[in-house]
Steps between C-alpha positions, in 0.01 A plus 500: 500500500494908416108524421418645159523873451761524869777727447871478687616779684614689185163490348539205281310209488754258673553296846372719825649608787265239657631218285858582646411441875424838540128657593375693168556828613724452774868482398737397797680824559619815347842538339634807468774661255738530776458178566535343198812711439639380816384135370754550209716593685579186670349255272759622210779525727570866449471655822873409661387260729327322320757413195571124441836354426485313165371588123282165553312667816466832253305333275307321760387827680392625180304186334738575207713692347488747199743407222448697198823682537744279623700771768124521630524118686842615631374874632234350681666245638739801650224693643363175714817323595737603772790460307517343156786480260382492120697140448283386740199541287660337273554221703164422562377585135738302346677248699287374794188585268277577818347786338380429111419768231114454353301688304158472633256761629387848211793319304726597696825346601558446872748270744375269686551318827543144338227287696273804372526363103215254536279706593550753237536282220183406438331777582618885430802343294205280278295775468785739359605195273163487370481873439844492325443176262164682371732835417747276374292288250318812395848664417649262308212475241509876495921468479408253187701241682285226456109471441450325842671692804417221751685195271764765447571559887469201601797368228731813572437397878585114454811581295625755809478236740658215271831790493456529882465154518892430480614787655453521897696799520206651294565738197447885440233633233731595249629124498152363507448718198781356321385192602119484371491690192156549550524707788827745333199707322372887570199607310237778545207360615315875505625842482758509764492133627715256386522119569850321619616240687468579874112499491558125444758457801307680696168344452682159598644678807146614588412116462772390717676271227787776529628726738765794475825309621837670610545864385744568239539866600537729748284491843244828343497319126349160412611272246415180621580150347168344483496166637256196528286528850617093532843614486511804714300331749591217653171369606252710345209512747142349381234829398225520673135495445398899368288527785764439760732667284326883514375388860864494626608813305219689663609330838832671482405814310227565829795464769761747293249738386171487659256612591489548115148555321354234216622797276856453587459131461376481189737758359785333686447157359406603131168249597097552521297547784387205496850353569587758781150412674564118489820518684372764728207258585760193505720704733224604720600842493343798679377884393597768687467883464750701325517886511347680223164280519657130333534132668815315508559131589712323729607202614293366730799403750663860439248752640687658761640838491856473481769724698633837402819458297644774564664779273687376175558613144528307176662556110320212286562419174314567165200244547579379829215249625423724795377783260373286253271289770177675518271638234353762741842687613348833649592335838877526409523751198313767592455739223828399333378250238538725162892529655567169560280258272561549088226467283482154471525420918845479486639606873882700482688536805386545834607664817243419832491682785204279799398284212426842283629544191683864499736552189677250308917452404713558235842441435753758368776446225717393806301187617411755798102418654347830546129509630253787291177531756129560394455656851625660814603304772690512828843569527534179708355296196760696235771439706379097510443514144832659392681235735311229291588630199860525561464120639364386140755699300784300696313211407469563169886562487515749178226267347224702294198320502317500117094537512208451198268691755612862612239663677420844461643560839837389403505722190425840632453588845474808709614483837232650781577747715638441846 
């Protein structure tokens, strides 16, 4: 038990060092930036060597994996596998199912691994859904739609899945529309907010009644047919308890990203302290010292100092999972955050040089990948850059890939000297 007035190793009054396994005072060991750079390195399979050979082992190495924009899922999954055709993402999306679309943690959507689902279901994914259903009943009185937003939801919701019911190949929004009248509305709720359907479909994706099926569109658009869980899944596995639920998230979050401070965690998941400090405590985890004066946690079975991986360069995607991982990002963004985050935390493109972020990429009218840097670097690291660059436009094949989230990098950029 923490004794009454203890604080964590962030100053808050929370579980101690001491309550981890490890002496108050006395963290294990010292990680530095390097090595938590060269940590990334080889945890996210980026560094050559260290890539993995499927989209499922992607996802794996990374907990999970950012979804928002659609082309995101399949850039990433370029990056970290040693040679991926986009149909193959496709495959396991939408035919062998091995990797499932969810929204869950800061409402946002991610894929993940399949045998993952339980555990996020009834915890991030329940707390979004309870979030969303308050905003949603509040709305609808506001919209006039009805006097009582909760009886409202939950009819609109019951009528979607008596359409979806029948229909195993699911159905896209506009035909769900068509198909509950009470759904084909769009009313101001405020001044510049409006209500319409999708909040609906997507607060019974968020519950895991539905789930974005196969994609009607192109490989960077998504129109998905929405389509019962029970149908999409042939055996849809049992959620877990909450507890083992955030436990298990945090399991796999500390191998891909740690160490990682309670600041990340909490910011990652979307959840309290309280819930980060549980699992930590369930998990047995241990502090250790990060540069600039913070702890970080670990595993307790993955202390060791891993090897050197060795020189390698990266182009990530707009909200790839590696730069959206941590909270505290001076150890990999340097100064560069007003260039690369937008306003609202948004990440753009990235181009990594060591597990450093040093520019970002663009595309021109062309399809052509061209990389705009934030810095100098060696002429060894251009030249590895460039190559990569070249390497993703052929991949792209003429393919310009849309984005909601430009960063100012991407917009305007001067090139450095040398």
């Amino acid at each position: 038990m923490t004794r009454a007035g203890a604080t964590g190793p962030l100053g808050d009054p929370a579980v101690r060092p001491g309550d981890l396994g490890v002496p108050p005072g006395r963290p294990v060991r010292h990680v530095s930036d390097d090595e938590r750079r060269a940590r990334l390195a080889v945890r996210h399979a980026l560094a050559p060597a260290h890539r993995v050979d499927s989209p499922e082992a992607a996802a794996r190495a990374m907990t999970v994996l950012h979804a928002t924009e659609p082309a995101t899922v399949h850039l990433s999954c370029r990056a970290r596998v040693g040679s991926l055709e986009r149909t193959e993402l496709d495959r396991t999306l939408y035919d062998d199912r091995t990797l499932v679309k969810q929204l869950a943690m800061r409402r946002t959507l991610f894929v993940f691994p399949r045998d993952l689902l339980p555990a996020v279901w009834p915890s991030a994914s329940a707390r979004v859904a309870g979030t969303e259903r308050a905003r949603i009943a509040k709305d609808i009185v506001e919209a006039g739609l009805a006097a009582d937003g909760d009886d409202w939801l939950d009819r609109a919701r019951s009528e979607v899945l008596t359409v979806l019911a029948d229909a195993p190949l699911g159905r896209t929004a506009l035909e769900i529309r068509r198909a509950v009248p009470m759904l084909d509305v769009k009313v101001a709720v405020r001044r510049g907010e409006f209500w319409s359907a999708p909040r609906v479909l997507t607060h019974l994706g968020v519950t895991a009644d539905i789930v974005r099926g196969a994609n009607t569109a192109g490989w960077h658009t998504s129109r998905p047919r929405w389509t019962l869980m029970r149908h999409w899944l042939a055996d849809v596995p049992a959620p877990w308890s909450a507890a083992d639920g955030y436990r298990e998230i945090v399991r796999r979050w500390l191998f891909t990203f740690g160490p990682g401070t309670e600041d990340d965690l909490v910011w990652w998941l979307g959840a309290t302290r309280t819930v980060v400090r549980e699992a930590l405590a369930g998990l047995g985890a241990v502090a250790v010292t990060l540069d600039r004066g913070a702890f970080g946690w670990l595993l307790p079975d993955d202390l060791a100092e891993g090897a050197d991986p060795g020189p390698w360069v990266a182009l990530l995607p707009v909200l790839d999972p590696t730069v959206m991982g941590w909270k505290g990002r001076d150890f990999y963004l340097g100064p560069h955050r007003d260039q690369i985050f937008d306003r609202n935390g948004n990440a753009g493109t990235t181009a990594w040089v060591d597990g450093r972020i040093v520019g970002c990429w663009v595309q021109d009218p062309a399809g052509v990948v061209e990389v705009r840097l934030l810095e100098r670097i060696s002429a060894t690291a251009r030249r590895a850059l460039e190559a990569e660059a070249a390497r993703l436009t052929e991949w792209l094949g003429g393919s310009r890939v849309p984005t909601a989230y430009p960063s100012p990098a991407s917009r305007t950029l001067p090139q450095p000297a040398g």
